[in-house]
PDB file with one MODEL, atoms N, CA, C and O in Angstrom:
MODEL        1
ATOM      1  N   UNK A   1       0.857  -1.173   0.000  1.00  0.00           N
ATOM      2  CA  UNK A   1       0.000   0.000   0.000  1.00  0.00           C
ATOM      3  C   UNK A   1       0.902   1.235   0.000  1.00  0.00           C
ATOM      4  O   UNK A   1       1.933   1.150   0.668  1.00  0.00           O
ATOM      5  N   UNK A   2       0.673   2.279  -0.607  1.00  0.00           N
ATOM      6  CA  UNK A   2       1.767   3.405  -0.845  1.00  0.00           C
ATOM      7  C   UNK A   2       1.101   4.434   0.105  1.00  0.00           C
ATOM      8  O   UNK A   2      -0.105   4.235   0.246  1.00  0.00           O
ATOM      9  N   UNK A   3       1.442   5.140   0.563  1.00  0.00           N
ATOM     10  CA  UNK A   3       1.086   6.208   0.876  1.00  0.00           C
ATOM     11  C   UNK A   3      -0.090   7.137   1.132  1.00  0.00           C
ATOM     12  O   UNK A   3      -0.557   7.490   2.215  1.00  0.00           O
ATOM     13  N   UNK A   4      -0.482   7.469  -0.158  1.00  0.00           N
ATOM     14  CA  UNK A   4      -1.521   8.018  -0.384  1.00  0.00           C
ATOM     15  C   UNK A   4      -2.665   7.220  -0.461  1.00  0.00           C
ATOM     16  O   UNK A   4      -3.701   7.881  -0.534  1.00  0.00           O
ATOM     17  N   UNK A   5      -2.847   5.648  -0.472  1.00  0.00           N
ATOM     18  CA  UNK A   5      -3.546   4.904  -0.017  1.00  0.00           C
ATOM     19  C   UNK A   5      -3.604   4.691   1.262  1.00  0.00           C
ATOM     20  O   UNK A   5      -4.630   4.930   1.899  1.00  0.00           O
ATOM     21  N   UNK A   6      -2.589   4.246   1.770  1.00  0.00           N
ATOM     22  CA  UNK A   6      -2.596   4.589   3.770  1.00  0.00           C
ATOM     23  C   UNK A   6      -3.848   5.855   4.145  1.00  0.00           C
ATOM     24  O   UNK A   6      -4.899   5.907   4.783  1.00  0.00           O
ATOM     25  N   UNK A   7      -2.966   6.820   3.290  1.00  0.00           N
ATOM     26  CA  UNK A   7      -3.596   8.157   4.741  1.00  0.00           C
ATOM     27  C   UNK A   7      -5.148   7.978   3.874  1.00  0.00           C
ATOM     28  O   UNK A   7      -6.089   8.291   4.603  1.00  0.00           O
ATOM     29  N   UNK A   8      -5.556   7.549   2.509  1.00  0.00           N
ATOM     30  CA  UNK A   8      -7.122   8.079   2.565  1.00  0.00           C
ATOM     31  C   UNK A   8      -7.998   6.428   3.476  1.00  0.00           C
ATOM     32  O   UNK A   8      -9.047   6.410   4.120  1.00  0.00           O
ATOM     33  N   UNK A   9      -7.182   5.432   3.205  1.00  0.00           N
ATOM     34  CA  UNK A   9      -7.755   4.600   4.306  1.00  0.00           C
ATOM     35  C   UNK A   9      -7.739   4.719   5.305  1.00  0.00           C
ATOM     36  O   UNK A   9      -8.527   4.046   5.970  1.00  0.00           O
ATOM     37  N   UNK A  10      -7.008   5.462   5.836  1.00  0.00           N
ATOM     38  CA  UNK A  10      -6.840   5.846   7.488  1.00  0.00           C
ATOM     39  C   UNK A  10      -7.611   7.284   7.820  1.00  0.00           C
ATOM     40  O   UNK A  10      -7.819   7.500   9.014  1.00  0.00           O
ATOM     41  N   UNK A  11      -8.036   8.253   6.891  1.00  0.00           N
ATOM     42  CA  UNK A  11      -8.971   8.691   6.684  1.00  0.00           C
ATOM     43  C   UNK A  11     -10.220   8.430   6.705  1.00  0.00           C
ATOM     44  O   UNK A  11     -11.009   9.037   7.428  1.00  0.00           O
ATOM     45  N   UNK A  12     -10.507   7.601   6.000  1.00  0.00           N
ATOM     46  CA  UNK A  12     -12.080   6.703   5.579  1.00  0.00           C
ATOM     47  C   UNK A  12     -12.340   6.160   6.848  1.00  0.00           C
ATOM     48  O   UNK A  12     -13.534   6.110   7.142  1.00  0.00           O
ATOM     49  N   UNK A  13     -11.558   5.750   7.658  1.00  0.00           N
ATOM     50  CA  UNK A  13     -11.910   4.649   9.107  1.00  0.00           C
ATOM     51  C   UNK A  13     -12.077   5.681  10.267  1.00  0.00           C
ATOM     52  O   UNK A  13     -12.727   5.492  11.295  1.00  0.00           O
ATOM     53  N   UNK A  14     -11.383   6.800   9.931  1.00  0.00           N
ATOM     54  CA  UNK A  14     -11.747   7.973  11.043  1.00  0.00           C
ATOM     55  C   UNK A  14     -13.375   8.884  10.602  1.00  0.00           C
ATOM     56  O   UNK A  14     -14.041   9.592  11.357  1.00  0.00           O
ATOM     57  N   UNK A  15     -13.613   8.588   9.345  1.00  0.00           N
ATOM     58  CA  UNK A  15     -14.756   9.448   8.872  1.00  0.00           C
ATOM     59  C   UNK A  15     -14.545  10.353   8.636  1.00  0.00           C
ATOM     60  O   UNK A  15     -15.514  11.103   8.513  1.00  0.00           O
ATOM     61  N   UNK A  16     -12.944  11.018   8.369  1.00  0.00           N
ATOM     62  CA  UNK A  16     -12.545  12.332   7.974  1.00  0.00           C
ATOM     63  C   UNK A  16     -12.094  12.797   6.399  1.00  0.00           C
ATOM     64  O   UNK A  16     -11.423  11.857   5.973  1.00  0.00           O
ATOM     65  N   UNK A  17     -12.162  13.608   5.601  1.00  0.00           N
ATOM     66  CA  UNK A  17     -11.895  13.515   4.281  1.00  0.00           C
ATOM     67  C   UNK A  17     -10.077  13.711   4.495  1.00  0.00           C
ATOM     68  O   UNK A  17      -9.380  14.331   5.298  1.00  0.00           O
ATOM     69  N   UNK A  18      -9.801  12.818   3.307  1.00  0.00           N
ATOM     70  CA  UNK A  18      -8.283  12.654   3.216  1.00  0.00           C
ATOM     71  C   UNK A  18      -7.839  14.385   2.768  1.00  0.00           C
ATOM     72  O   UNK A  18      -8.623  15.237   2.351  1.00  0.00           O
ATOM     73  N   UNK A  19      -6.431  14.534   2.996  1.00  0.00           N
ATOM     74  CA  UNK A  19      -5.801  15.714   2.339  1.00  0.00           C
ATOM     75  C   UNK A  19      -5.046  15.841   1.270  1.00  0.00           C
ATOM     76  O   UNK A  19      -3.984  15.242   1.101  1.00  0.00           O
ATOM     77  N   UNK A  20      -5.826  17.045   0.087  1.00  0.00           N
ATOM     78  CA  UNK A  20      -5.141  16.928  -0.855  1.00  0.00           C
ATOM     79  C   UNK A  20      -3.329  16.686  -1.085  1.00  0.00           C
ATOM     80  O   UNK A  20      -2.411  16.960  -0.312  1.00  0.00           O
ATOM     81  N   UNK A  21      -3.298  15.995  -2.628  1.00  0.00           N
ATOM     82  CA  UNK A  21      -1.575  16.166  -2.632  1.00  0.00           C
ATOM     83  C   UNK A  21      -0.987  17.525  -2.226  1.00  0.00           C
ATOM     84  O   UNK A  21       0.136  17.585  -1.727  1.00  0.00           O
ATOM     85  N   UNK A  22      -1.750  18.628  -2.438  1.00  0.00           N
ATOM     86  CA  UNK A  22      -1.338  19.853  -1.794  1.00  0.00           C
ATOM     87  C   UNK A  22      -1.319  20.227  -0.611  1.00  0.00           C
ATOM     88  O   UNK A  22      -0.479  21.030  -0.204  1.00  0.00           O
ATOM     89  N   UNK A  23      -2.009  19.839  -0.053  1.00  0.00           N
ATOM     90  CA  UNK A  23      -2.100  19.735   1.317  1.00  0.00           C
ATOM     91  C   UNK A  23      -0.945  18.881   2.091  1.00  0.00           C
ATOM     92  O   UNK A  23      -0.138  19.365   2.885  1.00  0.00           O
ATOM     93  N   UNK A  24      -1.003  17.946   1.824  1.00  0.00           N
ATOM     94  CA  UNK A  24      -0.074  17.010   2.414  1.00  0.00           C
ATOM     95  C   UNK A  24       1.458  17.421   1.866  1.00  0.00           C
ATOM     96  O   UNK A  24       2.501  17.186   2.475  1.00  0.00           O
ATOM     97  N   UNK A  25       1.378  17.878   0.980  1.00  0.00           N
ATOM     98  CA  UNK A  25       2.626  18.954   0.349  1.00  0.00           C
ATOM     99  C   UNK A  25       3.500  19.673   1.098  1.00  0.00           C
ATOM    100  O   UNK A  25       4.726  19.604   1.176  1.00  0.00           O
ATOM    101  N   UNK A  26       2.286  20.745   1.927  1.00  0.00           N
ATOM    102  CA  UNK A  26       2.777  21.697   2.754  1.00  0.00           C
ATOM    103  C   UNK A  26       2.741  21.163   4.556  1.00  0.00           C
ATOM    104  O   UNK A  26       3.263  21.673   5.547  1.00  0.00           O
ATOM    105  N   UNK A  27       1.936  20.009   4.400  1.00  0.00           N
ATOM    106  CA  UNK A  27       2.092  19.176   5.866  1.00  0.00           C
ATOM    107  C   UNK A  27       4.054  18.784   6.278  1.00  0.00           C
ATOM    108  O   UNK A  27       4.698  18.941   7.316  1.00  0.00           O
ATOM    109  N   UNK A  28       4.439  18.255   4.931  1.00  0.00           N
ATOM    110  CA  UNK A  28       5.911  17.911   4.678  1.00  0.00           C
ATOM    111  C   UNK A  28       6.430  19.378   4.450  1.00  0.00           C
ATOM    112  O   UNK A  28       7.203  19.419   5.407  1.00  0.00           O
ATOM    113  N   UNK A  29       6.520  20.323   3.993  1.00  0.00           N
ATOM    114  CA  UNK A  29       7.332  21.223   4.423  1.00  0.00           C
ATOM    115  C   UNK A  29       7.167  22.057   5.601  1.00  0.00           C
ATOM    116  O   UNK A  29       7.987  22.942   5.845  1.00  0.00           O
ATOM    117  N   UNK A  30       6.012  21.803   6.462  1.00  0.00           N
ATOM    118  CA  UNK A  30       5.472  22.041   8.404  1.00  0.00           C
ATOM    119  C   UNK A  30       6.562  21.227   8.363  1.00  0.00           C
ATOM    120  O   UNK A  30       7.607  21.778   8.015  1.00  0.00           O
ATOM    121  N   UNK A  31       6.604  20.118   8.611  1.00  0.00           N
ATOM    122  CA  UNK A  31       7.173  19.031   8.902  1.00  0.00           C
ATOM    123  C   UNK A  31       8.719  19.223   9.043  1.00  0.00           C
ATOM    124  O   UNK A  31       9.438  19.130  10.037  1.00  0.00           O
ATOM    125  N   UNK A  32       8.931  19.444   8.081  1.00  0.00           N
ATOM    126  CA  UNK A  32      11.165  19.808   7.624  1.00  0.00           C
ATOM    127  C   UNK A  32      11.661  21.019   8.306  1.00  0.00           C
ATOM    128  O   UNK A  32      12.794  21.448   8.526  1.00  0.00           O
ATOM    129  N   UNK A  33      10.250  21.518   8.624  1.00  0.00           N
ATOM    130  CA  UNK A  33      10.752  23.432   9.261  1.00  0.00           C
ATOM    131  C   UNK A  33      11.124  22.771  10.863  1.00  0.00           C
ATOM    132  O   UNK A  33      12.199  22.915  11.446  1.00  0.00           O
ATOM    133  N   UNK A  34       9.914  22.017  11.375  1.00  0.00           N
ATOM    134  CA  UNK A  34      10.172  21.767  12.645  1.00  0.00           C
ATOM    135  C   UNK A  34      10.955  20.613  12.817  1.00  0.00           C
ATOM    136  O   UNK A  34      11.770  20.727  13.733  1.00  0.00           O
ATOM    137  N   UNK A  35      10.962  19.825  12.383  1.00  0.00           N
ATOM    138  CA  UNK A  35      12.021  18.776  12.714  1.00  0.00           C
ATOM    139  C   UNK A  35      13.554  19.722  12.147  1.00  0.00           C
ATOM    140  O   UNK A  35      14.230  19.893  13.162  1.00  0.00           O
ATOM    141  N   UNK A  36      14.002  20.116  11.378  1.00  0.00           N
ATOM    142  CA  UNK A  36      15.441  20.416  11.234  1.00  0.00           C
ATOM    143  C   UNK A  36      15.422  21.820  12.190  1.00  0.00           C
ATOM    144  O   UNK A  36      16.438  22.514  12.234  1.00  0.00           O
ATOM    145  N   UNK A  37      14.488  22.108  12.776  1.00  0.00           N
ATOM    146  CA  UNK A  37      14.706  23.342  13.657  1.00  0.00           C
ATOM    147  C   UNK A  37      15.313  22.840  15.019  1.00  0.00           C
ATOM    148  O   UNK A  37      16.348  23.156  15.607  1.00  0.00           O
ATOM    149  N   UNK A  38      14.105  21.767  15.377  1.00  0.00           N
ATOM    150  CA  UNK A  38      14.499  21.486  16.883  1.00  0.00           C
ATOM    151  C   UNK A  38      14.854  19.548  16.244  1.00  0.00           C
ATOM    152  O   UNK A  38      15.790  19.275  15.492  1.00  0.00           O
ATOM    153  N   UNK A  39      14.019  18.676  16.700  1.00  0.00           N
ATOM    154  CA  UNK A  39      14.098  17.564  16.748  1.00  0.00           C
ATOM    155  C   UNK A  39      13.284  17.118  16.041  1.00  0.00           C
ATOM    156  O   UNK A  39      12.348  17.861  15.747  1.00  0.00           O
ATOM    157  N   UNK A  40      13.321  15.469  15.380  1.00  0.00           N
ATOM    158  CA  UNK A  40      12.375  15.132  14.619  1.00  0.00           C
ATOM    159  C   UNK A  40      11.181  14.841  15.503  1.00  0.00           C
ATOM    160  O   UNK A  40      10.442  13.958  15.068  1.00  0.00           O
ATOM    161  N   UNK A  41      10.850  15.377  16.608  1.00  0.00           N
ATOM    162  CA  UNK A  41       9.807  15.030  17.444  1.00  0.00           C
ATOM    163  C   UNK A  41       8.654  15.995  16.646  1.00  0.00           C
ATOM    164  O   UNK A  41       7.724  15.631  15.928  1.00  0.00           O
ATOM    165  N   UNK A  42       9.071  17.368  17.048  1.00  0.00           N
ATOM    166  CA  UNK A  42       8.269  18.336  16.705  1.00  0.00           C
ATOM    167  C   UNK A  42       7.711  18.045  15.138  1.00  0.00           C
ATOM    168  O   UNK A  42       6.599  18.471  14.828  1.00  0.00           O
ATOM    169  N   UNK A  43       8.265  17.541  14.481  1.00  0.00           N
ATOM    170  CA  UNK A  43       7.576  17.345  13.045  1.00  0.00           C
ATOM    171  C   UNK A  43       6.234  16.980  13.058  1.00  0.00           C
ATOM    172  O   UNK A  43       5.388  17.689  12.515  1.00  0.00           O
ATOM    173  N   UNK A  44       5.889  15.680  13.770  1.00  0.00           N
ATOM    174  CA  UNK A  44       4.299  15.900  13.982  1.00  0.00           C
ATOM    175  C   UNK A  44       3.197  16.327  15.135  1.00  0.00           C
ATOM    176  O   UNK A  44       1.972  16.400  15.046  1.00  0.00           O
ATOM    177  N   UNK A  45       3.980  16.555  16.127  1.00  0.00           N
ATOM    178  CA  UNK A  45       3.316  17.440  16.681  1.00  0.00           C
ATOM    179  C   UNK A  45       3.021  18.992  16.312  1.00  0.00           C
ATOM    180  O   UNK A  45       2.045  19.606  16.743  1.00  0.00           O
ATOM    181  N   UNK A  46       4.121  19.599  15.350  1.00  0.00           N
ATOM    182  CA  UNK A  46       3.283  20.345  14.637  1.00  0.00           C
ATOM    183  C   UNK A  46       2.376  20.765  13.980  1.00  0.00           C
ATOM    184  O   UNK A  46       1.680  21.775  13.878  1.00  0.00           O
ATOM    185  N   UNK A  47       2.531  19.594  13.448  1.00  0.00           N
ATOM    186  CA  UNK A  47       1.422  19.284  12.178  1.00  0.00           C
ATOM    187  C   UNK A  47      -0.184  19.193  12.956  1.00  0.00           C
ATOM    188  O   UNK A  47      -1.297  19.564  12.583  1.00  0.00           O
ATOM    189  N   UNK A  48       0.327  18.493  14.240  1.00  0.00           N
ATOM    190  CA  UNK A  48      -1.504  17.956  14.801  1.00  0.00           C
ATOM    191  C   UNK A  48      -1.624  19.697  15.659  1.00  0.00           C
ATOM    192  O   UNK A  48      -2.775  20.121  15.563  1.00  0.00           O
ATOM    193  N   UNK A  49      -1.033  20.303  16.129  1.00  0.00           N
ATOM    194  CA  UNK A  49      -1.039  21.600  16.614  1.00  0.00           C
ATOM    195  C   UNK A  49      -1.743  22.279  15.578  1.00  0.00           C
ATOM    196  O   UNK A  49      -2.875  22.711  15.796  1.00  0.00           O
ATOM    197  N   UNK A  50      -1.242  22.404  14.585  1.00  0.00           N
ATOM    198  CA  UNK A  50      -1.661  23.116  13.275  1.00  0.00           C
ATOM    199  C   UNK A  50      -3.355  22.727  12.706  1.00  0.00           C
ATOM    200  O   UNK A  50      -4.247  23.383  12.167  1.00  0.00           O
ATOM    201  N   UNK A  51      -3.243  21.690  13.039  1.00  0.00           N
ATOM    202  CA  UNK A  51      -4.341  21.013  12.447  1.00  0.00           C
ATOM    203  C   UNK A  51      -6.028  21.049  13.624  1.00  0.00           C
ATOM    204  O   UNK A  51      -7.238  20.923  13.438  1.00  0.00           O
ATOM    205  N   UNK A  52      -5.058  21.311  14.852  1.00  0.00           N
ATOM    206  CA  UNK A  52      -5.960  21.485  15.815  1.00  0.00           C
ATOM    207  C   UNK A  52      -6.473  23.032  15.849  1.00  0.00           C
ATOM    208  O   UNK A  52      -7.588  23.549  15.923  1.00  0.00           O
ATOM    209  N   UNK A  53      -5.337  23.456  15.773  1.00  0.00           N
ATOM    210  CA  UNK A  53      -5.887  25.215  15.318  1.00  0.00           C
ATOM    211  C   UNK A  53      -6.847  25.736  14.666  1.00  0.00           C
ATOM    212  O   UNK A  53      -7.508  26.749  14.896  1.00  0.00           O
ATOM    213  N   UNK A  54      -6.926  24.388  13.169  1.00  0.00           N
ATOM    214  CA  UNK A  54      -7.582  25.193  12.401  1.00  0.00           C
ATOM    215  C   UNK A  54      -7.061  25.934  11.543  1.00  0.00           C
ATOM    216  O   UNK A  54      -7.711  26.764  10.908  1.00  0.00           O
ATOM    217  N   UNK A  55      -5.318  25.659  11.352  1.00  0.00           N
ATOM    218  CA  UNK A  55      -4.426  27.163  11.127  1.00  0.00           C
ATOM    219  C   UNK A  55      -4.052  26.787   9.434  1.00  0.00           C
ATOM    220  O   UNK A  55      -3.206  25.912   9.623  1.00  0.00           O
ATOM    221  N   UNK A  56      -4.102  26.842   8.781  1.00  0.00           N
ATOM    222  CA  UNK A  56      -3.847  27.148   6.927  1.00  0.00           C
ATOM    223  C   UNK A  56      -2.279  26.966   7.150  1.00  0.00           C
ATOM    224  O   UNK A  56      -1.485  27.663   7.782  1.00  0.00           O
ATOM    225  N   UNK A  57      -2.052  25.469   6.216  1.00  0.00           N
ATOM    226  CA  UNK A  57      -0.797  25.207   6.284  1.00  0.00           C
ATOM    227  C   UNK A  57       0.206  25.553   6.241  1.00  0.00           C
ATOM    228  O   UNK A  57       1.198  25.209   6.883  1.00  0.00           O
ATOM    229  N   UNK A  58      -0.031  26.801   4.926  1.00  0.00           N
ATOM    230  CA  UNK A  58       1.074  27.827   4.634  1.00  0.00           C
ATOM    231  C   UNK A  58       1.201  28.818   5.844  1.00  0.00           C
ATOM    232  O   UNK A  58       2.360  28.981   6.226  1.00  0.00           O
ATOM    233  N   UNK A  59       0.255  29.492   6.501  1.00  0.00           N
ATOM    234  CA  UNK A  59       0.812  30.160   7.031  1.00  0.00           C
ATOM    235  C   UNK A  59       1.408  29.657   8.456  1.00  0.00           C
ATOM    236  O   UNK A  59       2.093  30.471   9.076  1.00  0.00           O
ATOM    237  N   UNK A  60       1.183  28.303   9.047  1.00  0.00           N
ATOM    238  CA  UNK A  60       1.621  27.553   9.822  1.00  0.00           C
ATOM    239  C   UNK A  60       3.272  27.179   9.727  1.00  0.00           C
ATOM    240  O   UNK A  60       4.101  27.283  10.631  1.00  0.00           O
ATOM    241  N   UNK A  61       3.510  26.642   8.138  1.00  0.00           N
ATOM    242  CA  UNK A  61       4.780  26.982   8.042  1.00  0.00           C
ATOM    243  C   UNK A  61       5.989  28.183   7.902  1.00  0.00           C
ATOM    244  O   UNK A  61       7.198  28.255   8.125  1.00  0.00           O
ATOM    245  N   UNK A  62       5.011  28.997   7.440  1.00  0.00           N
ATOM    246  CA  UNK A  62       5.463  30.602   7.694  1.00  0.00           C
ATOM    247  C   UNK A  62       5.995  30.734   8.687  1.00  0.00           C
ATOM    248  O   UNK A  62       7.222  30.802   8.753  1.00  0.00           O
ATOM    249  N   UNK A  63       4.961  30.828  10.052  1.00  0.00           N
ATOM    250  CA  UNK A  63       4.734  30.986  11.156  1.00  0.00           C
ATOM    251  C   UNK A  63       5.959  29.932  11.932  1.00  0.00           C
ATOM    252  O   UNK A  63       6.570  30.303  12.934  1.00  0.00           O
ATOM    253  N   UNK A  64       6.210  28.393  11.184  1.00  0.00           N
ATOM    254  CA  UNK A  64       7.379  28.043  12.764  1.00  0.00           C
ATOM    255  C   UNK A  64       9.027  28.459  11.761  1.00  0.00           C
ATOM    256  O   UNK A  64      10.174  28.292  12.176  1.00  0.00           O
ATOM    257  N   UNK A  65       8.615  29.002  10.436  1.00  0.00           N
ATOM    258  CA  UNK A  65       9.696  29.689   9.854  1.00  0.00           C
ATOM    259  C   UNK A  65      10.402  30.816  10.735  1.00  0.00           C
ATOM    260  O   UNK A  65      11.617  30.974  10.860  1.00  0.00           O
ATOM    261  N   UNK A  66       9.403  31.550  11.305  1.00  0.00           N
ATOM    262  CA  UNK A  66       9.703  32.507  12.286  1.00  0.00           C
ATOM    263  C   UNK A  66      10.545  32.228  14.123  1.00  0.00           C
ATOM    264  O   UNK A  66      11.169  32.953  14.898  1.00  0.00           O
ATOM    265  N   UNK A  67      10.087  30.788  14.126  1.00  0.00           N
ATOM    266  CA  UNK A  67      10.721  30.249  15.033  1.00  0.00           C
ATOM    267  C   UNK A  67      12.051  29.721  14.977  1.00  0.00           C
ATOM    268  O   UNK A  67      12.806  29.534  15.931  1.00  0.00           O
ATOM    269  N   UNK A  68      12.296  29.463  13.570  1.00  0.00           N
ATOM    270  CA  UNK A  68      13.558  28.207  13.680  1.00  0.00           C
ATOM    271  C   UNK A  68      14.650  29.269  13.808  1.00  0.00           C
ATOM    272  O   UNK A  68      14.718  30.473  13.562  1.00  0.00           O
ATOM    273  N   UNK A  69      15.584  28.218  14.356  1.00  0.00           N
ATOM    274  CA  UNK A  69      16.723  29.512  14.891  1.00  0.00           C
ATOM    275  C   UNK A  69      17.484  29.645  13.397  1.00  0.00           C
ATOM    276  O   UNK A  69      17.721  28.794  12.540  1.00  0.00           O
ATOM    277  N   UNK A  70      17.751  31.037  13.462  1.00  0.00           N
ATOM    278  CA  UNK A  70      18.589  31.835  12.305  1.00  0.00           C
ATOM    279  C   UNK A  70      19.945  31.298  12.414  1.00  0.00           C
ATOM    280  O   UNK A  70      20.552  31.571  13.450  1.00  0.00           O
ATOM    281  N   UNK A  71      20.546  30.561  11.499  1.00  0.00           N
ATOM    282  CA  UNK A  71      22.193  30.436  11.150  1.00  0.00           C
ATOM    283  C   UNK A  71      23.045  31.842  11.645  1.00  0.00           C
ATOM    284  O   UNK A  71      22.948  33.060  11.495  1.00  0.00           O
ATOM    285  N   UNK A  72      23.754  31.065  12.190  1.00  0.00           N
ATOM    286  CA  UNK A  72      25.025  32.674  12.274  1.00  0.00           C
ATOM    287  C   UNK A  72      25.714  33.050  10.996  1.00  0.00           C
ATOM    288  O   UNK A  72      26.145  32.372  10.063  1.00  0.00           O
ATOM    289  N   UNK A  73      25.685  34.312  11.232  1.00  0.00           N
ATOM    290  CA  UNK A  73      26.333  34.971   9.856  1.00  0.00           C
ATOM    291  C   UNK A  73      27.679  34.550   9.737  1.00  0.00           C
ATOM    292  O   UNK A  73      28.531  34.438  10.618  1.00  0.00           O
ATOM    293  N   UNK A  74      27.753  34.322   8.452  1.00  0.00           N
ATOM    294  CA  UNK A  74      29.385  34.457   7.947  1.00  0.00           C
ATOM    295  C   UNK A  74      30.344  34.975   7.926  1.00  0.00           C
ATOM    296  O   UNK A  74      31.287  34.505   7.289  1.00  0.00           O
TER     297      UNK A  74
ENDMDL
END
């Protein structure tokens, strides 16, 4: 089973509509902001934070864009 079969079956059994490839798009770049920021923990607890909010993916990733710590200058 690939993927995108998983999450809409695991969808279908919760009674929730699956998320578009776009959606799940920007779930994985939530995802890369918070895990390479802090730990790969935060990767999905972001995502369910985000999702509990209510909060529009993009600006969710915007938003822990603003968190991740800034590289030191060169």
């Amino acid at each position: 089973m690939d993927p995108e079969e998983w999450i809409a079956a695991f969808a279908a059994e919760l009674g929730a509509e699956a998320p578009s490839p776009e959606q799940i798009d920007q779930m994985l770049k939530l995802a890369s902001v918070a895990a390479h920021s802090s730990e790969r923990i935060a990767a999905p607890v972001a995502c369910w934070i985000a999702g509990r909010a209510g909060t529009d993916l993009v600006v969710a990733r915007e938003l822990a864009e603003t968190i991740a710590p800034q590289s030191p200058p060169d």
